[in-house]
C-alpha positions as CSV (number, residue, x, y, z in Angstrom):
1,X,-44.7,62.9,56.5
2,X,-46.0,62.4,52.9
3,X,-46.2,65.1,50.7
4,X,-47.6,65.9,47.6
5,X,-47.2,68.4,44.2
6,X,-50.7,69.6,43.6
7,X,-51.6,71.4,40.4
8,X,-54.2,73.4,38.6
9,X,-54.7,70.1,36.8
10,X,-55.1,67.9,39.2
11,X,-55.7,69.5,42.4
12,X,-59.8,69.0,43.1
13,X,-59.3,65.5,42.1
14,X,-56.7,64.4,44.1
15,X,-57.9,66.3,47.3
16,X,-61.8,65.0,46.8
17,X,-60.3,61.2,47.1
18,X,-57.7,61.6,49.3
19,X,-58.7,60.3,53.0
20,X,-57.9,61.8,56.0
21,X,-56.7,65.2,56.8
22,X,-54.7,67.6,54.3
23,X,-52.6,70.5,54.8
24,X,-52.6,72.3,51.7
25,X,-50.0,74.9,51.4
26,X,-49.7,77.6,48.7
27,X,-45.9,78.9,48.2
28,X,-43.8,81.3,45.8
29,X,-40.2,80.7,44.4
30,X,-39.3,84.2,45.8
31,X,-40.8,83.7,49.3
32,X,-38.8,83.1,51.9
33,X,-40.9,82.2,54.3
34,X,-42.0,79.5,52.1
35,X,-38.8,78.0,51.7
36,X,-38.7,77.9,55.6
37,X,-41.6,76.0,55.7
38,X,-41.4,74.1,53.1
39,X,-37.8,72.4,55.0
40,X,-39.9,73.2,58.5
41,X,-43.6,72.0,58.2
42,X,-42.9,68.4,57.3
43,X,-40.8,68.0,60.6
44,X,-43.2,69.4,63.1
45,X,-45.0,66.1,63.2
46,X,-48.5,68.1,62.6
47,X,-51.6,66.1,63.2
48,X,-52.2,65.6,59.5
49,X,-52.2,62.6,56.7
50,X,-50.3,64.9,54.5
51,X,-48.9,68.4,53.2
52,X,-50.1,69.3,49.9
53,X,-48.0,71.7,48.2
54,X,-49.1,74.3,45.2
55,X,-46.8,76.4,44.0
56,X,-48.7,79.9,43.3
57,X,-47.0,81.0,40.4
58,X,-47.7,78.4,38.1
59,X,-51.0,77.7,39.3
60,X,-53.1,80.7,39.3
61,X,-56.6,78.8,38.8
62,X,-56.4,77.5,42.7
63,X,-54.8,80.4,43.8
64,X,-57.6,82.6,42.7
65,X,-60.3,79.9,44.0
66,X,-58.6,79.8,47.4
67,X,-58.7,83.7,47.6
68,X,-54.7,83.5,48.3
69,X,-53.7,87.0,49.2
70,X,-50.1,86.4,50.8
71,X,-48.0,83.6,51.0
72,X,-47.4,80.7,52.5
73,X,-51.1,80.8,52.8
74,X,-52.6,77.1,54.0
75,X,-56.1,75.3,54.0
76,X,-57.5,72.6,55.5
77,X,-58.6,69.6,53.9
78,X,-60.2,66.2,55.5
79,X,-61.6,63.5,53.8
80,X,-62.5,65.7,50.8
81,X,-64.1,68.7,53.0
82,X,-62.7,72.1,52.6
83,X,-62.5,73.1,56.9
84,X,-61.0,76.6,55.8
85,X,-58.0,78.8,56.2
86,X,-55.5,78.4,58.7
87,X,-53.9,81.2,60.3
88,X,-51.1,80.9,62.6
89,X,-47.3,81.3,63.2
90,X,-45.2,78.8,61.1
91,X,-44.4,77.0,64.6
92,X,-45.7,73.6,65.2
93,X,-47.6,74.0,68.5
94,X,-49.5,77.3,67.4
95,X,-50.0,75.2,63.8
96,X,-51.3,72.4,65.9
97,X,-54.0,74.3,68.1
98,X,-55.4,76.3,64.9
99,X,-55.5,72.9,63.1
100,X,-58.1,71.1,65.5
101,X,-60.1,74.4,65.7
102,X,-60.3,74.5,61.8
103,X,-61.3,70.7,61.7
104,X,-64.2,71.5,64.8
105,X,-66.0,74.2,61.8
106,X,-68.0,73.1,59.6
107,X,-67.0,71.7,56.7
108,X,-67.9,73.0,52.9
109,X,-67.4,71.8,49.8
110,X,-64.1,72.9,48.2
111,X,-63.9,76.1,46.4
């Protein structure tokens, strides 16, 4: 699955023109959970174009946009529509099910 390095730089750019559907993920150096999903996510074939990784410590712009409280925290993305926050166990099938619910809300314009 493709993945990407998104930064505070570049980040509303790249997701506004990107087609299709986007996992953004927000991670920490020191979090091991998001080293577990970082080797994890990309093989639970997920019904997404892409991951989109930001690492929170060096980019504090999106992770104050995104309201990012805990990490890994992860927002959905399609065709340059923000569909919200996902929450659900770093396992593919629960990751799966809360992905089509957040892609059936409305979508808003990124934050």
């Amino acid at each position: 699955m493709p993945s990407l390095e998104l930064t505070d730089l570049d980040a509303d750019r790249r997701l506004l023109s990107l087609p299709g559907v986007s996992l953004l993920v927000f991670t920490g150096e020191g979090c091991a959970s998001c080293r577990w999903a970082r080797v994890q996510l990309p093989a639970f074939g997920l019904p997404v174009d892409r991951l989109c990784w930001v690492d929170a410590g060096r980019n504090g712009g999106l992770v104050q946009r995104y309201e990012v409280f805990h990490l890994p925290a992860m927002f959905l993305v399609r065709d340059g529509q923000f569909h919200g926050a996902l929450h659900a166990p770093l396992r593919a099938e629960p990751l799966a099910a809360a992905l089509f619910a957040g892609l059936s809300r409305p979508a808003e314009e990124l934050p």
